[in-house]
N, C-alpha and C positions, 0 to 999 in steps of 0.2 A: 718575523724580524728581518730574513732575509730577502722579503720581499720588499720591506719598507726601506733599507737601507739601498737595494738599487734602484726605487723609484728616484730616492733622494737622489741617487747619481746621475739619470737620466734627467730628471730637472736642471741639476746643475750642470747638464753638458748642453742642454737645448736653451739656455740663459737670453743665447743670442742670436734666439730666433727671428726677432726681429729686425736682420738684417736681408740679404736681399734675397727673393723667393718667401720672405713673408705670406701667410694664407689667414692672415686675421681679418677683425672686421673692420679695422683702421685703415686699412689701406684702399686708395682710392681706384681701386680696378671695377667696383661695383661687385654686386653680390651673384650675379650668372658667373666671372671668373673665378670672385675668392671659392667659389663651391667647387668646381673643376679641379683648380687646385689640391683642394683639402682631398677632393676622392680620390686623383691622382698619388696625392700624398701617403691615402691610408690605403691604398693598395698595393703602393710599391710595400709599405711597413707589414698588411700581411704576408707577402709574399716572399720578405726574408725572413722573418718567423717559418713562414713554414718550411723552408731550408736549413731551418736551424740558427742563424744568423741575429745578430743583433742581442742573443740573452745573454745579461750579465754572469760572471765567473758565481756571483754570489750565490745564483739561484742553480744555475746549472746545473752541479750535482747531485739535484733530485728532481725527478720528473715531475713530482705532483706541485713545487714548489715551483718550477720554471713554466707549468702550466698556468698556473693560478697567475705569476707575473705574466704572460703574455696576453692570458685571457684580460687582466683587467687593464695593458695598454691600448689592445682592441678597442674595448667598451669603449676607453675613455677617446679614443681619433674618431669611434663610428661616433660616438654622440656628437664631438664636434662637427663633422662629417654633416650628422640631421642637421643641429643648428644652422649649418650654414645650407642646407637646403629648404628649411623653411623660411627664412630668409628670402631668398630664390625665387622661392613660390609667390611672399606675398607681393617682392616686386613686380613679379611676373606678371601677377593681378591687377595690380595698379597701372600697369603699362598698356592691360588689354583694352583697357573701356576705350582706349584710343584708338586700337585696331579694330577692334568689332563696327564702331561709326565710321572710321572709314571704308569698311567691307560693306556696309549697307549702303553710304552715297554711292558707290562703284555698280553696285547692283541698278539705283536707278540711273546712272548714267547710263550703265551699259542698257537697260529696257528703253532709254530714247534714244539712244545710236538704232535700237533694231526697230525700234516704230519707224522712226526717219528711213532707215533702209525699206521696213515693208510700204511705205507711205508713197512711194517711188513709182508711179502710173496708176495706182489706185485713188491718191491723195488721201488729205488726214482729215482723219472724222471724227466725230466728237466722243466714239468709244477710247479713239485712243488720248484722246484729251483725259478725261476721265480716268484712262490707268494710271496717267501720268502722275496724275493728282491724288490718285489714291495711295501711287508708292509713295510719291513725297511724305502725305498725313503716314505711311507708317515707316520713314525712313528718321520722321523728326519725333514720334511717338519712343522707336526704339533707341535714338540718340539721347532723347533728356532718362531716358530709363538706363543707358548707359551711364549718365552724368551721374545721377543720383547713386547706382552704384558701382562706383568708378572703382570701391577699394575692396568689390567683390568678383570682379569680373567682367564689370557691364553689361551688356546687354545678356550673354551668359549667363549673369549671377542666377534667375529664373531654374538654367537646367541643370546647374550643380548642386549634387549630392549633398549630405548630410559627412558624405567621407571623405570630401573635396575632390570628386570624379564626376564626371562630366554621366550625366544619366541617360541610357540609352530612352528608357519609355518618356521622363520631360521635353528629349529632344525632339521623338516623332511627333509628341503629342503637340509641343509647341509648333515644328511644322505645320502641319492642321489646322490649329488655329491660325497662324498667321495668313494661312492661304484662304481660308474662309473671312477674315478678318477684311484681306483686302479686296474679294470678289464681291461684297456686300458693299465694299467705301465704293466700287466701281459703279454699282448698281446707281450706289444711291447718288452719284457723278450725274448717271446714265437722266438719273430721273429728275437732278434740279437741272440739268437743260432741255430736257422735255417742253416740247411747247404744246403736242397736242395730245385731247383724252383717250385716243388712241393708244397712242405711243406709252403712255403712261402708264395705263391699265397692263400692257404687254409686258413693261416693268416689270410690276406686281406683280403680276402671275410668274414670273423669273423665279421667284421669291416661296413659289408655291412647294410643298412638302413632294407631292406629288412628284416632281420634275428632279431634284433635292434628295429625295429618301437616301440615297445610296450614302453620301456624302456628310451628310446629317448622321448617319449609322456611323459610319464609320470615325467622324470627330468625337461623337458618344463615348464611342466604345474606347478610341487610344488615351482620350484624357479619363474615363474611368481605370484605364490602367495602367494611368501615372499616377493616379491616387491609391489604389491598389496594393502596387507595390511597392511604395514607399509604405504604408503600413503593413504588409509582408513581411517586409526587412526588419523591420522594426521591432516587431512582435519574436521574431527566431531570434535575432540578435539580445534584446529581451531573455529573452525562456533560454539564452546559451544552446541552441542548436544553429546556428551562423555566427562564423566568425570574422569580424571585421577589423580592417588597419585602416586608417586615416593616412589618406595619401600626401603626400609634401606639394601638388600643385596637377589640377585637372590638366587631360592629355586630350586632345580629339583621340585617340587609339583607343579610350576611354568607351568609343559608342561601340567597337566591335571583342574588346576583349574583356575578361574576368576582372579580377582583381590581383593574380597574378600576371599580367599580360599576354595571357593565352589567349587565341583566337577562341569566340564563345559561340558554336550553332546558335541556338537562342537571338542571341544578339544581331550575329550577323545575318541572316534571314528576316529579320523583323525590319532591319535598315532596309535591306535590299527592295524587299517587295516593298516596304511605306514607301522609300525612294521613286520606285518606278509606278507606284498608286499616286503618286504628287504631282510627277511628270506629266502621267496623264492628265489630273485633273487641271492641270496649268494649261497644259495646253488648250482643252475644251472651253477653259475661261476662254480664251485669244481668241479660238474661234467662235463665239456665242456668248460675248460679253453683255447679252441683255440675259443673262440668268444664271443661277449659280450652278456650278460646276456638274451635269448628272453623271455620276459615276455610275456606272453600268453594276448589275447587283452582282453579276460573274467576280466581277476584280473584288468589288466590295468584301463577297464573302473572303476572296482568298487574306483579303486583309486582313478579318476576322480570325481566320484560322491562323494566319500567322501570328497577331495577337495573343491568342490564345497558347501557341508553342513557347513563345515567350515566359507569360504568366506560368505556366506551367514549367520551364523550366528557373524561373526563378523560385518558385515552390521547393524542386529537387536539387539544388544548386548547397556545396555544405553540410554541414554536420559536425556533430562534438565529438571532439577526440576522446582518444579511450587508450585504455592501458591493456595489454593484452598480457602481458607477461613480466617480468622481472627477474635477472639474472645477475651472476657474481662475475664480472669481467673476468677473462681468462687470458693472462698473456703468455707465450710460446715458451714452455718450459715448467710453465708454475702445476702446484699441484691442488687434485680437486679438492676441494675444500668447502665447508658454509660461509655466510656473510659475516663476514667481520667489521667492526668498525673501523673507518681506515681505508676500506674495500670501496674498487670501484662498483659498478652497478651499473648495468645496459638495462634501459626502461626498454621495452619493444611494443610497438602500438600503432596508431595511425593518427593524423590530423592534427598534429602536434607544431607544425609552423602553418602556421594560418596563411591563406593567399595576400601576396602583398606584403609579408613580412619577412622575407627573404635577406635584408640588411640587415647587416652586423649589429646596429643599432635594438632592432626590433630583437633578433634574435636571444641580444643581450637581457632582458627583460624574462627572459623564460625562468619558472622557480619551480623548484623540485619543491616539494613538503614532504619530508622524508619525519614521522612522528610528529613531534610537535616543532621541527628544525625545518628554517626554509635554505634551502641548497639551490645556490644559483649555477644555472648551466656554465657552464667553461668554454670557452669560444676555443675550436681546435682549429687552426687555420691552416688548409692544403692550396698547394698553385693553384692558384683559380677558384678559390671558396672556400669551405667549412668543410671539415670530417665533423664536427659536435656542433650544435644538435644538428640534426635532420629531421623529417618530416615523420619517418618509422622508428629513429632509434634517438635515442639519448644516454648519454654515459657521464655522470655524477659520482660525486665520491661519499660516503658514508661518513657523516662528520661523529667526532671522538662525545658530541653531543650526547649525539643518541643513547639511549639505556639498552639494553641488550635486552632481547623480548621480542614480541610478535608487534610489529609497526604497520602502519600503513603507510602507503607510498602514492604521492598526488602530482599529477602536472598543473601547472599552470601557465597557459601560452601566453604570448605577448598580447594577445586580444584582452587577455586576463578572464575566459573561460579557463573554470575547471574541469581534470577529467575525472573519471570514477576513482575509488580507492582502492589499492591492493596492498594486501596483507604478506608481509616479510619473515621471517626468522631472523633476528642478529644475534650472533653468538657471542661470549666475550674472546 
């Protein structure tokens, strides 16, 4: 009751909020500022809670009750907080399809500023005609595939994830593709100005496995493990041994890091060397634009194997939390005692905030299963983050629910994996 009564008063003090510094969705700042705002907003709001500040007289004089009121004005700023970051995102989406086709016309302007520079005492030839014309066919290819999904991404929408993160293995693997896509438009440039059977047959033979194998291997292999590992994830995510958060809007930081924004071995080595495997094979195009690209078997394999460190650490990447322990919170002075109802309760375990769920929001979503009772975690807010939960502990209160007896005790993370069960004593 004393918690409902100073909601009621905080409503009625925030009446006229819509006056100036408003962070609604009415206001015409657009949805990139009203979100800045709102975080701005709910960060200053935890960071007087966790000074103490801001809880009403009502709740005050009991800890568990001035908890519970701060925990649930948390939840309710971080949710508005998400709202308006998914928001955020889908504009942000709508806006790319525009920049993605202009980053590709830029690429072929920029490749006929460098033909025109190399063209400069050599003169232009009809390879470089032919490049020309093969970026254009794949600069208006990946433009109408931007249009059509203009409210996905554009031309991106392809290497985005299933969790709206930009995917390392569709990234490389569409690289690849697109570079073999246009050495072949070049070829076959090469081969309708062809006048003699000479000329032509030399074509063809461009075209041969022989000359190819490396390159060939190596496109094989990165789009078998874009297929791969999408059904990897899938399957763990599935079976609850990975656990996933749906991101508010794809990040390029996306191709090098986790899902918490960790730098990922794995990832970044897979970029690296496919990067510098691409470089090369662009180049060899430029210089021996009458056949596709021979990727030397040396580099090839190292692609392979770095493929494969990938694949492999996507495999070991995760795992489902677990409960290791359960204890009866002990504050400075109290005496040892069994679980009582009423009693607080430190879960101790590991995997309990999943990568990427880091946000008040997400964190808000965690549930105890204490018996047959669902206990929602309590958001404890310290300068600069959370003391409740964390990733190894969780601290819960034992609701007057519960029957006294031998209980079991469950997590449930924001992912909405469960952990194992552990067995309680509650006394009366």
């Amino acid at each position: 009751m004393a918690v409902q009564e100073a909601r009621q008063g905080g409503a009625d003090a925030g009446a006229g909020a819509h006056e100036g510094g408003c962070t609604c969705g009415d206001c015409p700042h657009g949805a990139r500022a009203g979100h800045r705002r709102a975080v701005a907003a709910f960060l200053l709001k935890r960071d007087e809670f966790a000074a103490g500040q801001g809880v009403p007289a009502a709740v005050a004089h009991s800890a568990s009750a001035s908890r519970q009121w701060v925990s649930e004005e948390l939840t309710q700023a971080a949710e508005a907080v998400a709202a308006r970051g998914r928001a955020e995102g889908e504009a942000w989406l709508t806006r790319l399809w525009r920049w993605t086709a202009a980053v590709v016309w830029a690429g072929v302007v920029l490749l006929l500023l460098g033909q025109a520079l190399t063209a400069i005492g050599s003169g232009w030839t009809a390879a470089r005609t032919a490049g020309l014309l093969a970026a254009v066919v794949v600069a208006g290819a990946l433009t109408a595939a931007s249009w059509f999904h203009r409210a996905r991404g554009g031309a991106l929408a392809p290497v985005i994830g299933e969790d709206n993160r930009l995917s390392t293995s569709r990234a490389v693997a569409a690289c690849w593709v697109l570079l073999v896509a246009f050495a072949v438009l070049v070829l076959v440039g090469r081969l309708a100005a062809a006048s003699g059977h000479r000329e032509r047959d030399a074509l063809i033979d461009g075209l041969g496995l022989a000359r190819s194998a490396g390159v060939v291997t190596v496109l094989a292999v990165v789009c078998g493990i874009a297929v791969l590992v999408r059904r990897v994830v899938g399957l763990r995510v599935q079976g609850q041994r990975l656990q996933k958060v749906r991101a508010h809007r794809p990040r390029a930081a996306d191709l090098l890091t986790d899902d918490a924004g960790r730098g990922s071995f794995a990832d970044i080595q897979y970029v690296v060397i496919s990067g510098v495997a691409l470089a090369f094979a662009a180049v060899r195009l430029a210089r021996r634009p009458d056949q596709l690209p021979d990727l030397p078997w040396g580099l090839a394999v190292v692609v392979l194997v770095s493929a494969g460190t990938y694949l492999a650490g996507k495999y070991a990447e995760g795992g489902r939390p677990v409960i290791l322990s359960v204890v009866r919170a002990r504050e400075a002075g109290d005496l040892d005692a069994p679980i009582r109802t009423g009693d607080d309760i430190e879960i101790r375990g590991a995997g309990f905030v999943p990568a990427g769920a880091q946000g008040a929001d997400r964190l808000s979503r965690m549930v105890v299963r204490v018996g047959a009772v669902n206990v929602h975690v309590p958001l404890v807010p310290v300068t600069g983050g959370f003391d409740n939960p964390t990733d190894a502990l969780l601290t819960v209160p034992v609701p007057a629910e519960v029957e006294p007896g031998r209980v079991d005790v469950q997590v449930i993370t924001a992912a909405g994996v469960e952990t194992n069960r552990y067995a309680i004593d509650v006394t009366e």
